[in-house]
C-alpha positions as CSV (number, residue, x, y, z in Angstrom):
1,X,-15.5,-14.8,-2.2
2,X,-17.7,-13.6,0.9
3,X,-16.2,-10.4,3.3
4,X,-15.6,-11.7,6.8
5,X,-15.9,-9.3,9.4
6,X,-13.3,-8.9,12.4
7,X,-12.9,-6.6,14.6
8,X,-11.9,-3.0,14.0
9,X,-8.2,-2.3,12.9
10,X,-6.1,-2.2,15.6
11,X,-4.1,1.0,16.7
12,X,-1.1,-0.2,17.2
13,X,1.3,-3.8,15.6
14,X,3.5,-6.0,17.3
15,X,6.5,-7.4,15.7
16,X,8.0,-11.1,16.9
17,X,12.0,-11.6,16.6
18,X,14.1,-14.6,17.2
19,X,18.1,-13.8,17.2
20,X,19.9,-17.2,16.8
21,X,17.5,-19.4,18.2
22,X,18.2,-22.9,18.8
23,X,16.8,-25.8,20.8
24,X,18.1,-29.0,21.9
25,X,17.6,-31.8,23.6
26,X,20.2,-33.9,24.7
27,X,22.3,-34.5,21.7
28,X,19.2,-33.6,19.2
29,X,19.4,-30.3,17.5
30,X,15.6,-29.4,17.0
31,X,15.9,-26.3,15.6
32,X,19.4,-24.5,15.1
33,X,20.5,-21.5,14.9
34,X,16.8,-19.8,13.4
35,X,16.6,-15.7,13.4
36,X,13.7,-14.2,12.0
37,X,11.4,-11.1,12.0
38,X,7.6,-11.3,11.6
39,X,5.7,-8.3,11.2
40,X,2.1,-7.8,10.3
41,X,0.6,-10.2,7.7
42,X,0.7,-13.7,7.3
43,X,3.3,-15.7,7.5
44,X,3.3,-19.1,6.3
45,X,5.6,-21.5,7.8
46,X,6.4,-24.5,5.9
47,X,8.6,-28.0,6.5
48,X,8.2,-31.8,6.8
49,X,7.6,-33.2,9.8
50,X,10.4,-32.9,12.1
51,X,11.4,-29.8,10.7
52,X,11.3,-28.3,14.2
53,X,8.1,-26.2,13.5
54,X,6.5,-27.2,16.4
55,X,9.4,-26.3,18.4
56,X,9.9,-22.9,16.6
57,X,6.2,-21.9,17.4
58,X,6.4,-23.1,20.9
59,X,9.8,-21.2,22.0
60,X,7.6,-18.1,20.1
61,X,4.7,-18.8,22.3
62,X,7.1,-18.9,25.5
63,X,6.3,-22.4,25.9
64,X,9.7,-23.6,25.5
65,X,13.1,-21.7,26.8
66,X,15.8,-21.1,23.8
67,X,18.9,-23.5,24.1
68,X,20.5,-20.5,22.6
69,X,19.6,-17.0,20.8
70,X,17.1,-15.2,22.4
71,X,13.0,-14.8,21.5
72,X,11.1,-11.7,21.8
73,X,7.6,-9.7,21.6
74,X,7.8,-6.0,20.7
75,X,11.4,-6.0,22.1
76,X,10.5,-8.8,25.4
77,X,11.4,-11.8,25.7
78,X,8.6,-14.9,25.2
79,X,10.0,-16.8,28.1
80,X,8.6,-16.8,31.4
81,X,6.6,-13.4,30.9
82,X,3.5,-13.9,31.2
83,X,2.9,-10.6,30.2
84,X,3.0,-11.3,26.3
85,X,0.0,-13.5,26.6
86,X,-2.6,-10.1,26.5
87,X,-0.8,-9.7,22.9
88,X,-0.4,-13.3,21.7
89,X,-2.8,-16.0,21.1
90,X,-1.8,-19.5,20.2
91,X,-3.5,-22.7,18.9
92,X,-1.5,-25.5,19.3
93,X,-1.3,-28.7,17.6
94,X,-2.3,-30.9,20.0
95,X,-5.8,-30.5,21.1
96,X,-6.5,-29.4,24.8
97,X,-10.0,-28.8,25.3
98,X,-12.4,-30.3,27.5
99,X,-15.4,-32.4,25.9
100,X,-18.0,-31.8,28.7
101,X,-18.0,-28.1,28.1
102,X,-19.8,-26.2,25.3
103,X,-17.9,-24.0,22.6
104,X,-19.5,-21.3,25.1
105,X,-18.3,-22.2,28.0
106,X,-14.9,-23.0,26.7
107,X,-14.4,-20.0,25.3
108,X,-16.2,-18.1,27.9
109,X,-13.8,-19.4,30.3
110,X,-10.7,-18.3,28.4
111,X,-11.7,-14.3,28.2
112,X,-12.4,-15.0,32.3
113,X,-8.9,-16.1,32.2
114,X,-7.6,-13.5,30.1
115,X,-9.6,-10.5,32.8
116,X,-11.7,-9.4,30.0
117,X,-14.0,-6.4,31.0
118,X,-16.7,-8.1,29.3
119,X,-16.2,-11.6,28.5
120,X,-19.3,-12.8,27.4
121,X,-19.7,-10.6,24.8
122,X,-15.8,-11.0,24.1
123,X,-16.9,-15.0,24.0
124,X,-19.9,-14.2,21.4
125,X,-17.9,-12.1,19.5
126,X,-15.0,-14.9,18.8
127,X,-17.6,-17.7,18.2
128,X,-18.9,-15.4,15.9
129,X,-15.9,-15.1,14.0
130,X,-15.0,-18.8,13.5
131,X,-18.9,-19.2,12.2
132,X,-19.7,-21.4,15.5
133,X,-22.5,-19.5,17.0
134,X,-25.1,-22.4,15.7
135,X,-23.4,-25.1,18.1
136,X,-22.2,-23.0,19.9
137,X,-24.1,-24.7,22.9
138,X,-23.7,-28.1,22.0
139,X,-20.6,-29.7,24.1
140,X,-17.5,-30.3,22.5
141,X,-16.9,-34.1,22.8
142,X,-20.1,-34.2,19.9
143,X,-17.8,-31.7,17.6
144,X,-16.2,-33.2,14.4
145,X,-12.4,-32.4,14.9
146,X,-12.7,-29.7,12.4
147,X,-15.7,-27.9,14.8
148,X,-13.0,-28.5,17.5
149,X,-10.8,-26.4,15.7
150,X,-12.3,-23.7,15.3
151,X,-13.6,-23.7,19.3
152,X,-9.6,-23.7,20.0
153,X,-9.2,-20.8,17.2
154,X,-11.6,-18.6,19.0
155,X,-10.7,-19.4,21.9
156,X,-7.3,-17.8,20.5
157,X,-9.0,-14.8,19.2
158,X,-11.0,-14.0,22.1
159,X,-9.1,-11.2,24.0
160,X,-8.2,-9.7,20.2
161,X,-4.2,-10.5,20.3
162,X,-2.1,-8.7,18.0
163,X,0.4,-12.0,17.2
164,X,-1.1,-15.1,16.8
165,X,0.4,-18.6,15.9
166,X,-1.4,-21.5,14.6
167,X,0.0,-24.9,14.7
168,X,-1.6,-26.6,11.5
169,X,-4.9,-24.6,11.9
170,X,-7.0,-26.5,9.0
171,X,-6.8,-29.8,10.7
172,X,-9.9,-31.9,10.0
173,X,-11.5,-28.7,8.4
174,X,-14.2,-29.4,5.4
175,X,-13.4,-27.3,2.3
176,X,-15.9,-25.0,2.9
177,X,-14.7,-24.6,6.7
178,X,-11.0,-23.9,5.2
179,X,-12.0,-20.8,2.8
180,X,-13.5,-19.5,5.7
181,X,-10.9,-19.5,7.7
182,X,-8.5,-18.3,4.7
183,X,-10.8,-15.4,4.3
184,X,-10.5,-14.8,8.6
185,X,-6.8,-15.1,7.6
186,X,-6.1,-13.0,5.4
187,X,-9.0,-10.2,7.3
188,X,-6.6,-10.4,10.4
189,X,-3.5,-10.0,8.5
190,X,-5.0,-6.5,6.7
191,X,-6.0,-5.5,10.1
192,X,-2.4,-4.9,10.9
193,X,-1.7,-8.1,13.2
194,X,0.9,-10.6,12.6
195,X,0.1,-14.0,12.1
196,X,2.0,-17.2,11.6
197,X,0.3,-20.8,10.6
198,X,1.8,-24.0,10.0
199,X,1.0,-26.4,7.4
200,X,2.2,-29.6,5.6
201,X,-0.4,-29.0,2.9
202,X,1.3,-26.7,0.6
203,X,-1.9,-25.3,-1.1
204,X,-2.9,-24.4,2.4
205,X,0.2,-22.1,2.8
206,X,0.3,-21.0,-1.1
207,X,-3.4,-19.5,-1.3
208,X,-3.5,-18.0,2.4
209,X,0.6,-16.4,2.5
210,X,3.0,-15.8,-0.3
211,X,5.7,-14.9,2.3
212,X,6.9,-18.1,3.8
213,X,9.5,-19.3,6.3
214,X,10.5,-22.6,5.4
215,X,12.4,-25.2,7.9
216,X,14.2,-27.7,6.7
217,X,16.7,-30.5,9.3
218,X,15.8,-27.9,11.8
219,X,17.5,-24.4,10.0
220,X,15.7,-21.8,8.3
221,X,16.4,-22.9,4.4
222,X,14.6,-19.8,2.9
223,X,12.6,-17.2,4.0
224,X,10.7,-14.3,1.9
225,X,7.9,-14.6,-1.0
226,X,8.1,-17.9,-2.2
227,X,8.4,-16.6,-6.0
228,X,11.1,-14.8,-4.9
229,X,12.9,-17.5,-3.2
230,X,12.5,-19.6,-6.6
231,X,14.0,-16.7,-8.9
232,X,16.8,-17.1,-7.1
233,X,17.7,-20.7,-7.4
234,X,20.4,-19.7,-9.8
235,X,21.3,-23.7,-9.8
236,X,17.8,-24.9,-10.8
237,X,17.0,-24.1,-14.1
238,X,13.5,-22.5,-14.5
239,X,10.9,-24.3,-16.9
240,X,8.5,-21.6,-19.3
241,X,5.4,-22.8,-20.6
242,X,5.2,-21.0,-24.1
243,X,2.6,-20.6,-26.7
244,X,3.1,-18.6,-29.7
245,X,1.8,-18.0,-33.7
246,X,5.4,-19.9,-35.1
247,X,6.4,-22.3,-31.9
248,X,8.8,-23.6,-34.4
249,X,10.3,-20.7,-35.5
250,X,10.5,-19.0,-32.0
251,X,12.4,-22.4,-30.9
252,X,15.0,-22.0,-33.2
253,X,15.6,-18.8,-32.5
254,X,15.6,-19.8,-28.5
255,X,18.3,-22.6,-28.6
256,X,21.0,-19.8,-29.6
257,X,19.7,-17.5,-26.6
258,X,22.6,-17.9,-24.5
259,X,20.4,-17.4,-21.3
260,X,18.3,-20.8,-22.7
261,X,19.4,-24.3,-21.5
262,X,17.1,-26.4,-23.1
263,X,14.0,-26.1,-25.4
264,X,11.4,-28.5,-26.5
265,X,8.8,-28.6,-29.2
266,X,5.5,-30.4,-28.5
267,X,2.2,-30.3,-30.0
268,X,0.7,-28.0,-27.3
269,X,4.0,-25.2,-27.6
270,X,6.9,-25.0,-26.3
271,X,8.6,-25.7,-22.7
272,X,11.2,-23.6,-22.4
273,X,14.7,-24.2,-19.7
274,X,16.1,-20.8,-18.0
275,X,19.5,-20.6,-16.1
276,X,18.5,-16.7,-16.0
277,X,15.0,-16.0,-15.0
278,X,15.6,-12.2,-15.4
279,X,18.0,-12.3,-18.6
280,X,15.2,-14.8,-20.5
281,X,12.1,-12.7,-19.7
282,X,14.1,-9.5,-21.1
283,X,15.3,-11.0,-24.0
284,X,11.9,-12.9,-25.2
285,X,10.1,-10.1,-26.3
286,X,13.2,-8.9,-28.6
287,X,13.7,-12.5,-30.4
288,X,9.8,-12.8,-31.0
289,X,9.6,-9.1,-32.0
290,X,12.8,-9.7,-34.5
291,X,11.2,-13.5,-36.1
292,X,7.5,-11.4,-36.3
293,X,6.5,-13.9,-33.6
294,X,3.4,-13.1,-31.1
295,X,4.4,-14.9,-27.8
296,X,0.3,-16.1,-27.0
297,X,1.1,-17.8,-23.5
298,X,4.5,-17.4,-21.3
299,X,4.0,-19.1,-18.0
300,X,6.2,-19.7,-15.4
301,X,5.8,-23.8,-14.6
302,X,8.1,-24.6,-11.7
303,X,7.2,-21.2,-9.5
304,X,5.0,-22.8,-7.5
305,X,5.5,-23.3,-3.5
306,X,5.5,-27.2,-4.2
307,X,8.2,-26.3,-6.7
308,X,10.7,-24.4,-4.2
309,X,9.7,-26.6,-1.1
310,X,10.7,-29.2,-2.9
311,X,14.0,-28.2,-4.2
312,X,14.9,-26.9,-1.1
313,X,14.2,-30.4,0.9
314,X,16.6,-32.2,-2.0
315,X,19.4,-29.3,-1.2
């Protein structure tokens, strides 16, 4: 994986809070009754569509007034300051850019916008980061949408915000264009600035964040690491991959583990059913070490993201 350089870490952080936020319209409950803290690092946030994610990140960006609950930048409220925008930087899902200009000029216009003491190299600088400076003089309406992207992402960069929220960032990017941005990701997130990205694609959110907010019907359904989150399903048993030298034997031995729901024996091991995540992987070492049984392979099945996002939507 290749370093990506960004800017210089930043001196100070901003944290983004949201006290019982909801949003309505009419009689439809968008998003109800959300609170949250986001702190440096990534943040994925995860939902189907109409979730309210869109929304959520709008009322963040101060696009949208609260219904109810109250939304707020380092202790200031999102609405109607425009203050917040020297710290924030959003891209939105919809696309807003203007095809006559060049990635240049867009983005040159932006840090004018923004009062930058330098905004051409500020402009350079952001290209730069989104690996646009080749075509970067071409105009827009000749980008592919995934080239458009990444103008609108440095455009978001440009005046170095310290919170920045991405609505489905890896639209229409090729897989190359994705790692890259994963890599500028992850870079701003060690830097110390707090970043939130939407995504329907849950290997998107899985191999850029491990903490996720997930929306679900418009409430916050879970919100942590994602591994986390799944250990404590206490209602969903939790599925173990296992290999070992006496499969056979160790499965006997399993089915009277009192922790153990249900074991099978195939040709390729064993898959093993948990009501006690904790209580199994503490006892498995004692009943292999007491049959003289070398547990080989022990992995986790159902820990993915898809796994808990799932199980969460069918709640």
């Amino acid at each position: 994986m290749t370093t990506t350089n960004t800017t210089a870490p930043t001196a100070t952080t901003s944290t983004l809070d949201l006290a019982g936020v909801s949003r309505w319209y009419g009689n439809v409950v968008a998003v109800n009754n959300v609170s949250m803290s986001l702190g440096p690092g990534v943040t994925g946030l995860l939902g189907p569509n109409g979730a309210g994610k869109t929304t959520l990140l709008h009322m963040m960006a101060g696009f949208l007034a609260p219904s109810r609950g109250r939304v707020t930048l380092d202790g200031r409220p999102t609405w109607r300051n425009p203050e917040v925008y020297r710290r924030l930087g959003l891209v939105s899902e919809r696309e807003a850019v203007h095809s006559f200009l060049t990635a240049y000029e867009f983005v040159l216009a932006t840090a004018k916008l923004h009062r930058l003491p330098d905004p051409q190299a500020a402009a350079r600088r952001a290209i730069d980061l989104v690996e646009m400076a080749d075509a970067q003089d071409r105009r827009i309406g000749t980008y592919s949408k995934g080239m458009r992207q990444r103008t609108r992402v440095a455009a978001a960069l440009v005046h170095d915000p310290q919170v920045l929220l991405l609505d489905e960032p890896f639209n229409g990017m090729d897989p190359r264009q994705r790692l890259h941005m994963m890599e500028l990701l992850h870079a701003l997130g060690d830097e110390g600035r707090t970043i939130l990205f939407s995504s329907h694609i849950l290997e998107e959110v899985e191999q850029v964040s491990g903490t996720v907010q997930v929306m679900v019907a418009g409430r916050l359904a879970a919100s942590g690491d994602f591994r986390t989150i799944r250990r404590l399903m206490t209602n969903r048993p939790h599925v173990f991959a296992i290999r070992s030298t006496d499969d056979r034997a160790l499965a006997v031995a399993l089915m009277a583990e009192a922790s153990v729901t249900g074991v099978e024996l195939g040709r390729d091991g064993l898959t093993v059913q948990a009501g006690d995540y904790g209580a199994f992987t503490r006892v498995l070492p004692k009943i292999a070490l007491a049959r003289g049984v070398r547990v080989r392979h022990l992995i986790p099945e159902d820990e993915s993201l898809e796994s808990v996002f799932s199980y969460l939507v069918e709640a």
